[in-house]
C-alpha positions as CSV (number, residue, x, y, z in Angstrom):
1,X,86.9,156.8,41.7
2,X,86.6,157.5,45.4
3,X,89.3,160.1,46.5
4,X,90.9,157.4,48.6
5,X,93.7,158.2,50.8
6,X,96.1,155.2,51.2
7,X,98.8,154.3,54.4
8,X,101.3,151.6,53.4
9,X,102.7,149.6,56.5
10,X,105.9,148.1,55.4
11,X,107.4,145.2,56.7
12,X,110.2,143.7,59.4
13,X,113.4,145.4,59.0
14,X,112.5,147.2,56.3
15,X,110.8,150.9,55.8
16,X,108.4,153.3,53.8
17,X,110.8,152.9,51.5
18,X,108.9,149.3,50.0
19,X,105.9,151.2,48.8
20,X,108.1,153.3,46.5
21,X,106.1,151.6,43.5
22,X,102.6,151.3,44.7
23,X,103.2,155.0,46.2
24,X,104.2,156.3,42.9
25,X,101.1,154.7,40.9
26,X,98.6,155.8,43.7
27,X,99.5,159.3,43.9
28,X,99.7,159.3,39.9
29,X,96.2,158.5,40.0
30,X,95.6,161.5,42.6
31,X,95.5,159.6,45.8
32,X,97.2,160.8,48.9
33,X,99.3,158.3,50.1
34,X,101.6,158.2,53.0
35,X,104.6,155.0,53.6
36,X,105.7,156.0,57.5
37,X,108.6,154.1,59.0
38,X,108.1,152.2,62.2
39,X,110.3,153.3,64.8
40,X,111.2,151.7,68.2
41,X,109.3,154.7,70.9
42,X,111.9,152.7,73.7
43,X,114.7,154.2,71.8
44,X,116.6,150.6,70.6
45,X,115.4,147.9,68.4
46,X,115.8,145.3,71.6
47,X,113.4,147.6,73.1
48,X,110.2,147.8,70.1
49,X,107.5,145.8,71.1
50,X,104.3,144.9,68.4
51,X,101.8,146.9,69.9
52,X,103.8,149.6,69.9
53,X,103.8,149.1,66.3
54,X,100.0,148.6,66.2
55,X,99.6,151.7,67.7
56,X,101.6,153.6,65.3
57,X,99.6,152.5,62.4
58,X,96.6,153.1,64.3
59,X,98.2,156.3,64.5
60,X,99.3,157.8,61.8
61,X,95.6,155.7,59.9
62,X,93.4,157.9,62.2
63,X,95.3,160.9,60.7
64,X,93.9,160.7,57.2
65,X,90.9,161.7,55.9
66,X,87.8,158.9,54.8
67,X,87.6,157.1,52.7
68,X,91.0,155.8,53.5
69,X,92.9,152.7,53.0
70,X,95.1,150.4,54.7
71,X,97.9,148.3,53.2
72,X,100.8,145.9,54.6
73,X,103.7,143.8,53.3
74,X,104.5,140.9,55.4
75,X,104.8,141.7,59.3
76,X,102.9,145.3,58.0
77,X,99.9,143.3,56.8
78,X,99.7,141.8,59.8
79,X,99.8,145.1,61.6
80,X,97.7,146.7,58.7
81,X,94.9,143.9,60.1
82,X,94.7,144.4,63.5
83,X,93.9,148.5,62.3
84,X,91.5,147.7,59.5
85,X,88.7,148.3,61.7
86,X,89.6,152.3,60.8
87,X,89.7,152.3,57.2
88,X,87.6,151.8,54.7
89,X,89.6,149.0,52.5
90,X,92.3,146.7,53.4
91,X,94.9,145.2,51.2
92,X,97.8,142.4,52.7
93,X,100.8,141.4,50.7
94,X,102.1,138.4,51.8
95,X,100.9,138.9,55.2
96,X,102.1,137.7,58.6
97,X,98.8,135.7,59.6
98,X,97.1,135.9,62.4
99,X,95.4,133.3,64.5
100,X,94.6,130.7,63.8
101,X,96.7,130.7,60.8
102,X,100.4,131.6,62.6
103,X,100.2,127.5,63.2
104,X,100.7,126.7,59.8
105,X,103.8,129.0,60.0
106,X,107.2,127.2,59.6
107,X,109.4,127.4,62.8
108,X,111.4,130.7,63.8
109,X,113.6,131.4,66.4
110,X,114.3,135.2,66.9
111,X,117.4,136.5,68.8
112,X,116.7,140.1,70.5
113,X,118.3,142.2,67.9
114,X,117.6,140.5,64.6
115,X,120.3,141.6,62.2
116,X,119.1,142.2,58.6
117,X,120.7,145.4,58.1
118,X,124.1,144.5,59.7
119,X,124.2,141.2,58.1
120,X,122.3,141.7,54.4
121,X,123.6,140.4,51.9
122,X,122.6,140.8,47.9
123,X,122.1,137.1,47.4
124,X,120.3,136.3,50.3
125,X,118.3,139.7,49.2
126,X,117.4,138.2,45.7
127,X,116.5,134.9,47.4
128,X,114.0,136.8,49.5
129,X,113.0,138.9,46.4
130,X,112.7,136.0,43.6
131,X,111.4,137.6,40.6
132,X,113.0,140.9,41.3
133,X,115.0,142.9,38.9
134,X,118.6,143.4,40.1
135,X,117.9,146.7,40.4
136,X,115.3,146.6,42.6
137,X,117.1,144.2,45.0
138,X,120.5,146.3,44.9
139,X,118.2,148.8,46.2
140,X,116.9,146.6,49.0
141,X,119.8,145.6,50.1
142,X,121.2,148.7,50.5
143,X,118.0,149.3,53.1
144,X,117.3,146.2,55.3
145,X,117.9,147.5,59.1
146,X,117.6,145.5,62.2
147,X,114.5,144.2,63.9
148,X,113.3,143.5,67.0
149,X,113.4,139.9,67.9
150,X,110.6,140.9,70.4
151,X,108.4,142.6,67.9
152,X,108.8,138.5,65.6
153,X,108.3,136.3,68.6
154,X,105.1,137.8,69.4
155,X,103.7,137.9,65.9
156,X,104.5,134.6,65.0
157,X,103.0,133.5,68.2
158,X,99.3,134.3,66.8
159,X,97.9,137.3,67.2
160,X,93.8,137.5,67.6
161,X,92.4,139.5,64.7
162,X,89.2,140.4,63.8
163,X,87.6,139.9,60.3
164,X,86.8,143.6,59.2
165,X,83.8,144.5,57.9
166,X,85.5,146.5,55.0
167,X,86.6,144.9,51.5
168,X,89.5,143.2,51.5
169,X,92.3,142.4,49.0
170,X,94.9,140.0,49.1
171,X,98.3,139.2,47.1
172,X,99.9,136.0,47.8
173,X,103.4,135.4,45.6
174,X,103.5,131.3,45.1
175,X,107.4,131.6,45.5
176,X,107.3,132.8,49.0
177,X,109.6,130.7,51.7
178,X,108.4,133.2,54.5
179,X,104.7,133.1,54.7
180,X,103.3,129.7,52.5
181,X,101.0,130.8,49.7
182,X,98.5,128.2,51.2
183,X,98.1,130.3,54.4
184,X,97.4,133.6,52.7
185,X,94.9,131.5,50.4
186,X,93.4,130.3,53.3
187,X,93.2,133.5,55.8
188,X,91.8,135.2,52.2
189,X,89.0,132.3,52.0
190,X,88.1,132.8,55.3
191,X,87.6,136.4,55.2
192,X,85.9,136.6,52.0
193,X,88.5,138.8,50.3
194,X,89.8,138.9,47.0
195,X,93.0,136.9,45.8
196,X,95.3,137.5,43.7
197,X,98.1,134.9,43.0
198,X,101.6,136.4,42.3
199,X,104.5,134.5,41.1
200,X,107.6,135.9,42.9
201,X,108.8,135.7,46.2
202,X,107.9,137.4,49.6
203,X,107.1,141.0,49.0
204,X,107.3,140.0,45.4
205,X,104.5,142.3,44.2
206,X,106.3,145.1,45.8
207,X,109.5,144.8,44.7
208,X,108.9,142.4,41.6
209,X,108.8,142.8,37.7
210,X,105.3,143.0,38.3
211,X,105.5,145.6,41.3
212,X,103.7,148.3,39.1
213,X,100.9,145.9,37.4
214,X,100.5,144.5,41.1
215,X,99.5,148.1,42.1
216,X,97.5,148.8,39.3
217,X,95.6,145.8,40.0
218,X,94.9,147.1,43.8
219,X,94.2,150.9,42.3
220,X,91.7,149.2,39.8
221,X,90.2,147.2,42.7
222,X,89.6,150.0,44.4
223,X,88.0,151.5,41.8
224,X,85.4,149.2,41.8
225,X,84.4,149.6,45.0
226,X,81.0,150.6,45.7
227,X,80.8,153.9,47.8
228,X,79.3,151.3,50.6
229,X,81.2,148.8,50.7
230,X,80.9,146.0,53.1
231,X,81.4,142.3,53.9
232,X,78.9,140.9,51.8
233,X,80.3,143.0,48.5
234,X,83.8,141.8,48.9
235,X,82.3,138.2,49.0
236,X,80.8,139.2,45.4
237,X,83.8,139.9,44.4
238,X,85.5,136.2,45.1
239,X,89.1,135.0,44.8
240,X,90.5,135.8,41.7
C-alpha cells in the first residue's frame, strides 16, 4: 500500500475529535493522519466565514507529504471538495453538496450563532447519530460546540465545485435527515466515484456500530488504488 498520509475535515459544530475511529485504523495501518479543528481566524463564531474554513483545509492539506488524502463528514466533505484538487484521493461522508445539488437540500434557516454546543442534548444527539452505540453518542454530546450561522447559510446556498481528477469515495448512511441519501448518490454518479451505502444516520459511519468496518472499507479502497490514479480508474471502480 501507498504510504498515504490522510487529513480528516470534520463537520459543523463538531471537531477532530469525529475521526477518532477512522484515525485510529489509519495510523494502525501506518498512515500518518492528522484531524485539525476549524477555528473562527475573526476570533467569534458569528465572525467564521466558509472560506476561511476552505483555506484552513487547504492549509493544513498542502502541509503533508504526497500521496495524501483528503476526507470530510458533512459540512467537512464539503470543504474536503472544494481542496481535492491537492490530494491525491478524496473520500465524503455524508457530504454537504455542492452545486447543483444544494437544491435538493431540505430548507434551513441559520441564526448567527448556531447553538449546538450550548443547547445539545443526548436525545437529539442519538437522533442525529441513528445507529450509534450509546457510548459513542454520550461522547458526542459531550463535544458539539457552536457554529457559525454564516459559515451554513453560505454552504447551503451552493457552492461551485470542481469534479477532481483524483479517485473518489463516497459513504452515504440511508437514515440521514440532514443531507438525503439520494443527493450523495447522485453527486457520487456524477463524479464517477465509488459508493458505499451505510445504514445509520448523518455521520453514521463515523460514529456508528460500523464506524471501524466503514474505515476499513476506505483503508482497503485505498489500497487498491493504482499508484496513478485518475478519473477514468475511479469510473472502473463503479458504485458499489
Amino acid at each position: 500500500m501507498q504510504p498515504f498520509a490522510i487529513l480528516f475535515v470534520h463537520g459543523a459544530g463538531g471537531g477532530g475529535w469525529e475521526w477518532n475511529i477512522w484515525r485510529q485504523v489509519m495510523e494502525s495501518a501506518g498512515l500518518r493522519a492528522e484531524a485539525p479543528d476549524l477555528r473562527p481566524t475573526a476570533g467569534t463564531v458569528e465572525g467564521a466565514c466558509l472560506e476561511d474554513y476552505r483555506a484552513q483545509v487547504g492549509s493544513a492539506l498542502r502541509r503533508l507529504p504526497r500521496p495524501r488524502v483528503v476526507a470530510g463528514a458533512s459540512l467537512g466533505g464539503l470543504l474536503a471538495a472544494a481542496c481535492a484538487d491537492e490530494a491525491d484521493a478524496l473520500i465524503l461522508i455524508d457530504a454537504l453538496p455542492p452545486a447543483p445539488w444544494h437544491r435538493e437540500m431540505p430548507p434551513r434557516a441559520w441564526p448567527a450563532r448556531v447553538p449546538w454546543g450550548r443547547h445539545a442534548r443526548l436525545a437529539g444527539t442519538r437522533r442525529a447519530l441513528a445507529g450509534a452505540d450509546a457510548a459513542s453518542a454520550l461522547f458526542a454530546f459531550r463535544r458539539w460546540r457552536d457554529e457559525s450561522g454564516a459559515v451554513l447559510r453560505a454552504a447551503h446556498a451552493g457552492v461551485a465545485v470542481r469534479q477532481p481528477t483524483c479517485p473518489v469515495l463516497c459513504f452515504a448512511s440511508m437514515r440521514d435527515e440532514d443531507v438525503p441519501p439520494a443527493i450523495s448518490e447522485a453527486w457520487a454518479a456524477a463524479w464517477q466515484a465509488s459508493l458505499v451505502r451505510t445504514p445509520g444516520g448523518h455521520a453514521g459511519p463515523l460514529f456508528g456500530r460500523d464506524a471501524a468496518a466503514s474505515a476499513r472499507w476506505a483503508l482497503d479502497w485505498l489500497a487498491a488504488l493504482p499508484a496513478e490514479a485518475g478519473p477514468a480508474d475511479a469510473g472502473a471502480r463503479g458504485a458499489q
